[in-house]
NUPAKE-830481 format. One record per residue: residue in three letters; z, y, x of N, C-alpha, C, O in turn; residue number from 1. Coordinates in pm, 1 decimal. Each point is the difference from the previous one (the first is absolute). Example, Ala and Ser with C-alpha at 12.3 -4.5 7.8 and 13.67 -1.06 7.14 Angstrom:
BEGIN
ATOM  code      n.pz      n.py      n.px     ca.pz     ca.py     ca.px      c.pz      c.py      c.px      o.pz      o.py      o.px  pos
ATOM   ALA     780.0    -569.0    1319.0       0.0     119.0     -89.0       0.0     120.0      90.0      66.5      -1.9     103.6    1
ATOM   SER    -138.5     106.9    -138.6       6.0     119.0      82.0      73.0     109.0     -77.0      16.9     110.8      50.9    2
This chain:
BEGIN
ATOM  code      n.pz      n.py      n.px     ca.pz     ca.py     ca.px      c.pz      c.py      c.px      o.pz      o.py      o.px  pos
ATOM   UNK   23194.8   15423.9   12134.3    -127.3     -57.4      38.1    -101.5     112.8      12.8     -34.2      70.7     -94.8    1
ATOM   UNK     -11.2     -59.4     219.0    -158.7      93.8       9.6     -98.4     -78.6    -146.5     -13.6     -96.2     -75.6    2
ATOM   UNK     -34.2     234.1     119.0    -137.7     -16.6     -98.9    -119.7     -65.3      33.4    -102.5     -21.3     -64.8    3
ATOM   UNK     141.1      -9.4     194.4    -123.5     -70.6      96.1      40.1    -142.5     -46.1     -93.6     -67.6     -42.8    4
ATOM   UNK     192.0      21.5      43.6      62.2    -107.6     -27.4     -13.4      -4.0    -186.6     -50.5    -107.4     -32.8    5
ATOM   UNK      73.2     169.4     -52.5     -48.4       9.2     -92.2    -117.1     -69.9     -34.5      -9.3    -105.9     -62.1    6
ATOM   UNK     -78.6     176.8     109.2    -138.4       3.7      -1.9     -47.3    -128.3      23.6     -76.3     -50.6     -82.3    7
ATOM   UNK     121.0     -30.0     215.4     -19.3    -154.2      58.4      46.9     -70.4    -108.3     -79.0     -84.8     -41.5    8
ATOM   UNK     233.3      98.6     -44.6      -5.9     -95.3     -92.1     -95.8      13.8    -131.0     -40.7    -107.8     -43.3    9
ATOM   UNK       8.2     198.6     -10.4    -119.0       4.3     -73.4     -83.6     -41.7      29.5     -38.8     -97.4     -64.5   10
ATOM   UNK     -29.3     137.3     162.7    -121.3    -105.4      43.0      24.5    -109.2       0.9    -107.0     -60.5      -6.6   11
ATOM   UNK     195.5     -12.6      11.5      74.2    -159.1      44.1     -20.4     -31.9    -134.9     -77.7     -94.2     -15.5   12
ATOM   UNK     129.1     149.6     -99.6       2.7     -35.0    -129.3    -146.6     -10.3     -40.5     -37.6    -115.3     -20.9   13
ATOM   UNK     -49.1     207.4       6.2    -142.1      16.7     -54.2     -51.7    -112.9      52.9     -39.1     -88.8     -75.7   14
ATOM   UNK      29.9      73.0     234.0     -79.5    -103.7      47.3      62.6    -186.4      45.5     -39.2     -89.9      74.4   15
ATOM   UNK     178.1     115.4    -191.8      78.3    -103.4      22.3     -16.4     -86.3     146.8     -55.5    -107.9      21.1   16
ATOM   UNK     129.4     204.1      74.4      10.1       2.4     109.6     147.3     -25.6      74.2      97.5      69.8     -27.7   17
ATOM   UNK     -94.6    -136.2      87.4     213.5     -29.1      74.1       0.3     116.0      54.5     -89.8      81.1      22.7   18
ATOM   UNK     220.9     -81.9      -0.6      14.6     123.6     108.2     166.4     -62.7      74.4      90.5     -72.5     -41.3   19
ATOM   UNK    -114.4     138.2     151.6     134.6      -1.9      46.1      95.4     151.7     105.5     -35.8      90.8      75.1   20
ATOM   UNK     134.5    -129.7    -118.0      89.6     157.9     -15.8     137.9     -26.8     119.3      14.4     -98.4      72.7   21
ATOM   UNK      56.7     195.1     -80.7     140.1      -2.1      42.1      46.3      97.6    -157.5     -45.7      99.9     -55.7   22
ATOM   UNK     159.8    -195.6      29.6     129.9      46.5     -60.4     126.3     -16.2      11.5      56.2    -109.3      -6.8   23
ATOM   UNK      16.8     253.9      31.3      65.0      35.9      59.7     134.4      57.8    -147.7      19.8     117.1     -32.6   24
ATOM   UNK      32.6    -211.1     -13.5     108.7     109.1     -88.3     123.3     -46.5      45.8      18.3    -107.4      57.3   25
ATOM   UNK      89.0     214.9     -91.6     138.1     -99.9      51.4      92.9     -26.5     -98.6      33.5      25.1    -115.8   26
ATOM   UNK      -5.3     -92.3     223.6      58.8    -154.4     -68.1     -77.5    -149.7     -26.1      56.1    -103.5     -35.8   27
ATOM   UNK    -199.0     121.6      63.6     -54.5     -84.2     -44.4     -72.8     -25.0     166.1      -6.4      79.8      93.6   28
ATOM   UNK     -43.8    -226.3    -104.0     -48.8     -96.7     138.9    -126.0     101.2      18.8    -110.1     -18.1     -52.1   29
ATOM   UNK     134.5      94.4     110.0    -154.8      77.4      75.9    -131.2     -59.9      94.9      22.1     -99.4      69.1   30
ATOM   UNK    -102.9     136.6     -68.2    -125.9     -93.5      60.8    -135.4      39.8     -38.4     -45.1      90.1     -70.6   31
ATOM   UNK      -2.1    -178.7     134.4    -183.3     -15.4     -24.4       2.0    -129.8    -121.3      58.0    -108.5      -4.3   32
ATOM   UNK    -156.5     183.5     -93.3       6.0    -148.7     -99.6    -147.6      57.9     -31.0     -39.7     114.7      20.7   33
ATOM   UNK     -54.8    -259.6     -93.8    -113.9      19.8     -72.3      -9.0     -67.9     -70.1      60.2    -107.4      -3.0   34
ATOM   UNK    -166.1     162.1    -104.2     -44.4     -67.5    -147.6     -60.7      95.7     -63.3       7.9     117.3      36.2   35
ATOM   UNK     -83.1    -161.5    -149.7     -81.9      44.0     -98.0      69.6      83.0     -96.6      78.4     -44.2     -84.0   36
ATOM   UNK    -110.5     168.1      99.3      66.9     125.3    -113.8     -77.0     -26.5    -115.5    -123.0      -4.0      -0.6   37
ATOM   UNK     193.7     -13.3     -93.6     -48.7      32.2    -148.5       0.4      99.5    -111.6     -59.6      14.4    -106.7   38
ATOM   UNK     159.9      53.9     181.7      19.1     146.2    -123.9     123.8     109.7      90.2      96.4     -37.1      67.1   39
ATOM   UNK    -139.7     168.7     -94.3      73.8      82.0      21.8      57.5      84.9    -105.3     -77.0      80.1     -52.9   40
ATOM   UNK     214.6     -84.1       8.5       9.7     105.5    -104.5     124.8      19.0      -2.6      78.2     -65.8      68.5   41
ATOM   UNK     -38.1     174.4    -161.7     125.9      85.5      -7.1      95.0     -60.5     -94.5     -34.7     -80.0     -87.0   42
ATOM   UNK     176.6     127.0     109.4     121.1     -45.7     -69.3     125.6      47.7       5.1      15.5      85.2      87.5   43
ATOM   UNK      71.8    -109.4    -146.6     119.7     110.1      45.9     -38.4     107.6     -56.0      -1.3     101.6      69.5   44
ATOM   UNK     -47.4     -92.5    -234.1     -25.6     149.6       0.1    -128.4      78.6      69.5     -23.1     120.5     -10.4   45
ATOM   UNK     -61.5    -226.6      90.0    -101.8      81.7      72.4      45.6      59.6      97.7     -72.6      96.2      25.2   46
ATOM   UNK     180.2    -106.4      62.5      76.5      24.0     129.2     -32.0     -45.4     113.8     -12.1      82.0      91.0   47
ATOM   UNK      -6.0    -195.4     -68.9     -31.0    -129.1     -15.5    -125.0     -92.1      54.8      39.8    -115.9     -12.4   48
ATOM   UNK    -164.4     114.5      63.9     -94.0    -101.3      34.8      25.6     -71.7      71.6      50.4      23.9     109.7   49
ATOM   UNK     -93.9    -186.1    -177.7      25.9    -103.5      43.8    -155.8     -67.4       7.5     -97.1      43.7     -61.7   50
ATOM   UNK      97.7    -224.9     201.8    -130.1     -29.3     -17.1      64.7    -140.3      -9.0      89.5     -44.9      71.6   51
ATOM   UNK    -153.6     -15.2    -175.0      34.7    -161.5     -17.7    -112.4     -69.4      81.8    -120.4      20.0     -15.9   52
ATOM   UNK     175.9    -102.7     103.7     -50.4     -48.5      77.2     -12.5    -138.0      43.5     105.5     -46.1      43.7   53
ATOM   UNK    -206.1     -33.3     -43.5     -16.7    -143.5       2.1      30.1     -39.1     134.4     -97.0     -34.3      67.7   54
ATOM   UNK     241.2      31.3       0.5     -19.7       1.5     181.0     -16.0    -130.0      28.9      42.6     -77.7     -85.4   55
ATOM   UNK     -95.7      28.3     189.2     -67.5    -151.7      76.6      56.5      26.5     105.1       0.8    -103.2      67.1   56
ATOM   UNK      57.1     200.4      -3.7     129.4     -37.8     140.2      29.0     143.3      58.9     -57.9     108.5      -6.2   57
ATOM   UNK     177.7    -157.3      68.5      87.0     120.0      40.5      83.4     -21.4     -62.3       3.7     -69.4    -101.7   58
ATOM   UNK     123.6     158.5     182.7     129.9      36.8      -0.8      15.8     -31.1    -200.3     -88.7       7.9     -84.9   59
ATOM   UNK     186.1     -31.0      74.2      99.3       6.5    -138.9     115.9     -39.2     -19.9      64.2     -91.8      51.0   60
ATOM   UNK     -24.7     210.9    -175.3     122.4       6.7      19.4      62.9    -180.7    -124.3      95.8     -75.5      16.4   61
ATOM   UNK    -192.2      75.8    -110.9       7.8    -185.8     -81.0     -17.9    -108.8      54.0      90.8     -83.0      -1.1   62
ATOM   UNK    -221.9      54.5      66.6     -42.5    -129.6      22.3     -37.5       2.6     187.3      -1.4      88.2      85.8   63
ATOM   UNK     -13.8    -173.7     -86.9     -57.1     -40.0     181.7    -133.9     104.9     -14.3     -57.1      55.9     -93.6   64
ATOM   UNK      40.2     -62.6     248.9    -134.4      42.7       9.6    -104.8     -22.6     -24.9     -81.4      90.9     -16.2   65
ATOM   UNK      44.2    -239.1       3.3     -74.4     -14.1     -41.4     -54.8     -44.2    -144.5    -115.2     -19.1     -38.9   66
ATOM   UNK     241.0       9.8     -27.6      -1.0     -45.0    -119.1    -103.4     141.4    -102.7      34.6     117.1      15.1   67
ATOM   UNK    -165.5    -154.9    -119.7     -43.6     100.3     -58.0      79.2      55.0     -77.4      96.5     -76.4       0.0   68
ATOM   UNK     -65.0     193.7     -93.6      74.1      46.5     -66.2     -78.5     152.4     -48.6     -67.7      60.9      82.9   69
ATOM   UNK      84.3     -10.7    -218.7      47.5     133.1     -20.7      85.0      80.0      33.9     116.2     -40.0      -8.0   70
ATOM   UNK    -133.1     139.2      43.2      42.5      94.4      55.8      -9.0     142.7     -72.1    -113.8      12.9     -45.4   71
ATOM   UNK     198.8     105.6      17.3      16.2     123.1     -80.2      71.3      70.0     106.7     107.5     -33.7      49.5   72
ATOM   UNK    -187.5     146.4     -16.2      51.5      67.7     114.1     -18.5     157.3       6.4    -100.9      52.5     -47.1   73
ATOM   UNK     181.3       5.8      94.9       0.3     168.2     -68.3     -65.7      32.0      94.6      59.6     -20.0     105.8   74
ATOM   UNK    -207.5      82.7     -90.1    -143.8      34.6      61.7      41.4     126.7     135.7     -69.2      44.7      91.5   75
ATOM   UNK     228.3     -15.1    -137.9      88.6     193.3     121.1      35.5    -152.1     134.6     -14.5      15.0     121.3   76
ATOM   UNK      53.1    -126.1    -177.7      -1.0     -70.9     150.8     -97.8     -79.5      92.2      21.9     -70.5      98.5   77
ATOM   UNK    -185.8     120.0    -190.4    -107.7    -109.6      73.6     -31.1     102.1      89.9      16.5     119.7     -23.1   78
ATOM   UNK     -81.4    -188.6     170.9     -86.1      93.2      70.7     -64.0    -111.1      80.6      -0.3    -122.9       6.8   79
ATOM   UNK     -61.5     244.6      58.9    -105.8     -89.4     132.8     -69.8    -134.5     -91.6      13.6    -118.3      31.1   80
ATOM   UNK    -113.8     185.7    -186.7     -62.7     -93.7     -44.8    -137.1     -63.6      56.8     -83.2      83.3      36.0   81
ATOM   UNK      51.8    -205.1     -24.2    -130.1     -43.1      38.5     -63.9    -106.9     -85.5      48.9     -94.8     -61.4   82
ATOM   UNK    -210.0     151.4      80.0     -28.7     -65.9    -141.7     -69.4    -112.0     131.9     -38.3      10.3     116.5   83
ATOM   UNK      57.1    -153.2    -257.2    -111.5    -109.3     130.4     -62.0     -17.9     -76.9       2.1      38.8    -116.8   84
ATOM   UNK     -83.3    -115.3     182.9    -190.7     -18.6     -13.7       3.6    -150.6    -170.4     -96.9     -23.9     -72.0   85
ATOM   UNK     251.7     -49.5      59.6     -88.3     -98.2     -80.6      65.2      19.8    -155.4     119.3      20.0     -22.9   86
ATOM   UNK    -208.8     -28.7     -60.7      39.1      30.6    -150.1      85.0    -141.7     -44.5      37.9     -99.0      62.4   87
ATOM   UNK     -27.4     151.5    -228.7      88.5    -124.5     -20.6       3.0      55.3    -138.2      -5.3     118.1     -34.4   88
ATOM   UNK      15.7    -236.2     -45.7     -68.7     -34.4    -153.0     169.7      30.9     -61.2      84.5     -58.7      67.6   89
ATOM   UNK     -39.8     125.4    -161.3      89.7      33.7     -64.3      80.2    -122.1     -73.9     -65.2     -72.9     -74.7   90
ATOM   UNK     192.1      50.9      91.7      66.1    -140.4     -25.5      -5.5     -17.9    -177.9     -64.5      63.6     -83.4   91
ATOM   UNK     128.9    -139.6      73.4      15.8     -73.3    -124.2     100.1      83.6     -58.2     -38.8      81.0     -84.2   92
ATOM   UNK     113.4     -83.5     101.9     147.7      65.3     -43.5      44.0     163.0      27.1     111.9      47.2      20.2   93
ATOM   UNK    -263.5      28.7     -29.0     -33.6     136.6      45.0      37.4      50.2    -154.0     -55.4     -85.2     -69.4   94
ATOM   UNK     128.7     191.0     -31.3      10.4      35.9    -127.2     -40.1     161.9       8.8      75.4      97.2      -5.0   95
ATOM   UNK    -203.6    -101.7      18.1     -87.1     144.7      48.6      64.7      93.1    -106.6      16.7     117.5      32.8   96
ATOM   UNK      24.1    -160.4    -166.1      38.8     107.4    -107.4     180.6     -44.6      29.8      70.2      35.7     -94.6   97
ATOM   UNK     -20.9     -79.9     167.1     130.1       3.1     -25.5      66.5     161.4     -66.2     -84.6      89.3       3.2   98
ATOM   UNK     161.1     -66.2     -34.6      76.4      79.8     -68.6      29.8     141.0     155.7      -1.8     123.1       1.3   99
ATOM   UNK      19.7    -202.7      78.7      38.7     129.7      84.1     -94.2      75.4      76.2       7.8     109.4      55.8  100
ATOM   UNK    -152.9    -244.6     -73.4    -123.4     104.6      85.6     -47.5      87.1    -138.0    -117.9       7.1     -34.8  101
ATOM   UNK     223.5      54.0     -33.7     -71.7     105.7     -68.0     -35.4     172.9      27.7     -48.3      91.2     -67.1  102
ATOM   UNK     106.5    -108.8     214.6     -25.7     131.3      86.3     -49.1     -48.3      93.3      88.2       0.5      85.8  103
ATOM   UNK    -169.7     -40.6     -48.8     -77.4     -70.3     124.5    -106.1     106.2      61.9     -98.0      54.9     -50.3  104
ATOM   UNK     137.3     -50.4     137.1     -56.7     119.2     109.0    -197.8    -110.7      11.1    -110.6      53.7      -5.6  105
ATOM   UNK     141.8    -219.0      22.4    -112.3     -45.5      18.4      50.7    -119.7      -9.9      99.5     -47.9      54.3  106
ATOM   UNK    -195.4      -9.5    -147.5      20.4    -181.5      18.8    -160.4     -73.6      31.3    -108.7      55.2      16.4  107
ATOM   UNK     151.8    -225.1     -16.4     -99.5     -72.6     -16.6     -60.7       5.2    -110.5     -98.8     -70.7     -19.4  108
């Protein structure tokens, strides 16, 4: 992932903002998908950055397209990020201290 792209999901996070991307890894259903990023952080040893992601549509490799879902996605296959214009209030079932955002590059 550029740093330009970086940068867009941070801002996305601070100003709890959607965004929508292409991800591209293989083996897995590639595409344009969007939704609300909630945290970026490291794992695997810190090898590793991942962004858990609240997606509202696009490509997947679990559920239909349009079905909402979480999403955990390694940040080396996002690109071509775009941030859009409408915010969105952080869900119910968000665990901001979960155990693994304890290297979090940035959360909600």
């Amino acid at each position: 992932m550029t740093e330009q792209n970086l940068q867009t999901i941070i801002k996305a996070i601070q100003e709890k903002k959607s965004i929508s991307f292409e991800y591209n890894k293989p083996n897995k259903v590639n595409g344009i998908r969007t939704g609300n990023p909630y945290v970026i952080y490291w794992k695997d040893d810190e090898t590793k950055r991942y962004l858990d992601l609240h997606q509202e549509s696009g490509v997947s490799d679990s559920v239909s397209e349009d079905e909402v879902h979480w999403v955990t996605l390694e940040t080396v296959y996002i690109s071509n990020v775009k941030l859009k214009e409408n915010t969105f209030s952080p869900i119910v079932d968000y665990k901001r201290y979960a155990p693994k955002y304890m290297i979090a590059n940035i959360k909600i």
